[in-house]
N, C-alpha and C positions, 0 to 999 in steps of 0.2 A: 244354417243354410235355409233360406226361403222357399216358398212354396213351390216357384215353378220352377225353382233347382232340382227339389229333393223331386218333381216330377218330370221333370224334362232332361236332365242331368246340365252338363255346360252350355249355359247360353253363347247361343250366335253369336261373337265380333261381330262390330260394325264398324264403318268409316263416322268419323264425326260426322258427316252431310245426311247421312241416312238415319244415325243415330236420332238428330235434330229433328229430322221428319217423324218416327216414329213418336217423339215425345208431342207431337202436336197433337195426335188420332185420338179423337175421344174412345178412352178406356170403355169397354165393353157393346162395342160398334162391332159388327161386321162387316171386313174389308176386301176391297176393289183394289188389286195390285194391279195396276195396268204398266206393260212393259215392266214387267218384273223380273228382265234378264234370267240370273241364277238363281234367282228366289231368298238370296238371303235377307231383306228386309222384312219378305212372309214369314219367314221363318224366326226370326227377332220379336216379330209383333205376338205370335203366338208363344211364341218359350218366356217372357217375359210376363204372357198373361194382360197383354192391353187387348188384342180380340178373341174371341174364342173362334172362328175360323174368317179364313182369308180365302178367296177365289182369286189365285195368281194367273195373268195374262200374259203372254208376249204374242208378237205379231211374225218373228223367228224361230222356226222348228227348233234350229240349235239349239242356244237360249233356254227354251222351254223344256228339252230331253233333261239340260243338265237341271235346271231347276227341280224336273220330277225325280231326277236320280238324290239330289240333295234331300229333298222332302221325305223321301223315303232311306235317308240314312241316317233322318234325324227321329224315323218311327214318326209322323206323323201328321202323314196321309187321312186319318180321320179328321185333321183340323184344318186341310191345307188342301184344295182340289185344285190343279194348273187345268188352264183351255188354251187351245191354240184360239187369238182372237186379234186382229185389225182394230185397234181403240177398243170403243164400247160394243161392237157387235156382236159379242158373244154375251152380252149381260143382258138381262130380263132386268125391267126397272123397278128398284125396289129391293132386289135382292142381298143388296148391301148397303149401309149407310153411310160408311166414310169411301172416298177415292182417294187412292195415292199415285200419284201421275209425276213422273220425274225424270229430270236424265236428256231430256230431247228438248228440241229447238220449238220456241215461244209460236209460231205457226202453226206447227205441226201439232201441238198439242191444242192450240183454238180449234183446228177442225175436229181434233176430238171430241170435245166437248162442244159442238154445236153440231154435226153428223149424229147423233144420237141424244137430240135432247131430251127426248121423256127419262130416258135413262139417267142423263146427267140431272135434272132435275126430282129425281127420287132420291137422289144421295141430301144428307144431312150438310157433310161437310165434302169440298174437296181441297186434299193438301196437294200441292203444286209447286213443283220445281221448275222453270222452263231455264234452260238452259243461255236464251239468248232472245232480243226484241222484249227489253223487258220494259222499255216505256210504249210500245203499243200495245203491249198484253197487258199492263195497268189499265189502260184504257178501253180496252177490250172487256174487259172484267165490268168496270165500270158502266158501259153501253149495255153490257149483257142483263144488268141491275142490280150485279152480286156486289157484294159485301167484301170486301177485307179485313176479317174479325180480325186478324193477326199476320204479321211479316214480320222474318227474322232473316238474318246476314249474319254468313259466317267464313272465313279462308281457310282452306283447307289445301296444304302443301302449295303455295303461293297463288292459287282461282279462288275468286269471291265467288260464292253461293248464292243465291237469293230464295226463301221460301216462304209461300204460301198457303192460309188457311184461310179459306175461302165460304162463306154462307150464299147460297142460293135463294133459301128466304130471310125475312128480314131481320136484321141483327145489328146493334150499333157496333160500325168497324172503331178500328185508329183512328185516330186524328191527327192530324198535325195544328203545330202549334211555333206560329212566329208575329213577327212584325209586321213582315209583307205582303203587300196587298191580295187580297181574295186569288185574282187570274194569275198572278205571280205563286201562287204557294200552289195551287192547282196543278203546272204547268213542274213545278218543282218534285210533289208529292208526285205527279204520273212519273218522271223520271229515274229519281230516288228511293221512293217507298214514302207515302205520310206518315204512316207509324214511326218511322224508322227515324226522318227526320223530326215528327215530334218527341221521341225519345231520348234525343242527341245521342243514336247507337255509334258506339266508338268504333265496332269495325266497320260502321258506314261511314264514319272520318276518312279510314283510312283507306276505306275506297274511290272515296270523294278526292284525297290528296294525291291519290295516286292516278286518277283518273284527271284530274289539273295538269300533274307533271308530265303525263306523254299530252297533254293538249297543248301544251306549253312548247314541246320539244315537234311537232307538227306545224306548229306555229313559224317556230325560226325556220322549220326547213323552207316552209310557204314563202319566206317573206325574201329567202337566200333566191327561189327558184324564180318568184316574179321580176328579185333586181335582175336575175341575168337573162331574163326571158322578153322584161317589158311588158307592156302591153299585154293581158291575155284573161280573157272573161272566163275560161272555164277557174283560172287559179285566185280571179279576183273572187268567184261570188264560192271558191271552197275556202278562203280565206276569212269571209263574212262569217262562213257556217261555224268555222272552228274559234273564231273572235265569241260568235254565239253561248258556244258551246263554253269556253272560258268563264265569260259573264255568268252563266248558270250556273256553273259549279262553285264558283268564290259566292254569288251568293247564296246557295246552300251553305257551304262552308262558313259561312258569314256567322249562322243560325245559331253555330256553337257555340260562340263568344258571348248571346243573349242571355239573359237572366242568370 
């Protein structure tokens, strides 16, 4: 039995999605759970021995009771403090070095992290799940001047995941790597992940394929609804969008078949 068995007794479950996160947090950080629901990812992080304490957040009183009743049936409250806190407002900057920010919608999490930037700018790393707008939150990231040291894609009970680890200062991220020109692989990497497609990640295949085939099935309806429609700019230029959005993804898809 390993250390923080024979001290912790049965490590926390996890979902795969959480699990994934937790393996990113550089070992021996102290962590920023924001929106940390029931707490059991704090709880993971600490019985496994990747931080020695975690500040778990939620912005829901619920949430946060049950998290503090779990902390305290797992014995340990000396390693795990909950705050009731709105994003980063309850943090003092500096006080932890990794953020684990997940679960919520690609928006919602930007104002996060720019509503408290000294704060967010004191952390080392922040790992990042955003749920949803995940080609403006590339590019958000980007403008901001962070770093993508790492993205990883994973499915979990048929929803693809998308996670990031993110450098604030400077760090050489992923790259991607193709044939296609500069503004083209730009434009591709903000939508799909660069790392990801320079990697040829396979369950980013299989999100790519799957995201062709409802573009594909939007497609025929489009094209069913103009013959009986005729004429009609709104269905012409959402026709253009989803023609677009085909092109993109075969060319990603393309990328696999290289070298």
């Amino acid at each position: 039995m390993d250390r923080e068995k024979d001290r912790f007794g049965k490590i926390q479950p996890l979902s795969r999605r959480l699990t994934a996160l937790a393996d990113m947090v550089r070992p021996g950080n102290v962590v920023a759970d924001v929106g940390c629901d029931h707490g059991f990812l704090s709880i993971y992080l600490v019985e496994r021995g990747i931080a020695p304490r975690v500040i778990a957040t939620d912005v829901r009183k619920g949430p946060l009771s049950a998290a503090r009743k779990h902390v305290e049936e797992r014995g340990l409250s000396a390693y795990i403090e909950t705050r009731l806190s709105d994003g980063l407002t309850g943090y003092r900057p500096g006080e932890a070095k990794t953020l684990v920010c997940a679960g919520m919608g690609g928006r919602l999490m930007q104002r996060i992290l720019t509503e408290n930037r000294e704060v967010t700018l004191g952390f080392e790393e922040l790992i990042l799940q955003p749920q949803s707008e995940l080609w403006r939150f590339r590019v958000f990231l980007r403008e901001q001047g962070w770093t993508v040291a790492e993205e990883n894609i994973l499915c979990e009970e048929g929803k693809f995941y998308f996670l990031f680890r993110v450098k604030t200062a400077s760090e050489r991220g992923e790259e991607n790597t193709g044939s296609a020109d500069p503004a083209r692989m730009l434009l591709l990497g903000d939508k799909y992940g660069a790392g990801l497609l320079g990697r040829r990640h396979p369950v980013l295949k299989d999100y790519l394929e799957k995201c062709l085939s409802d573009q594909q099935t939007v497609r025929e309806a489009l094209l069913t609804r103009r013959g009986e429609a005729g004429g009609n700019p709104r269905l012409d230029r959402r026709l253009r969008e989803n023609e677009a959005e085909i092109e993109d993804l075969e060319c990603a898809l393309a990328l696999y078949g290289e070298g």
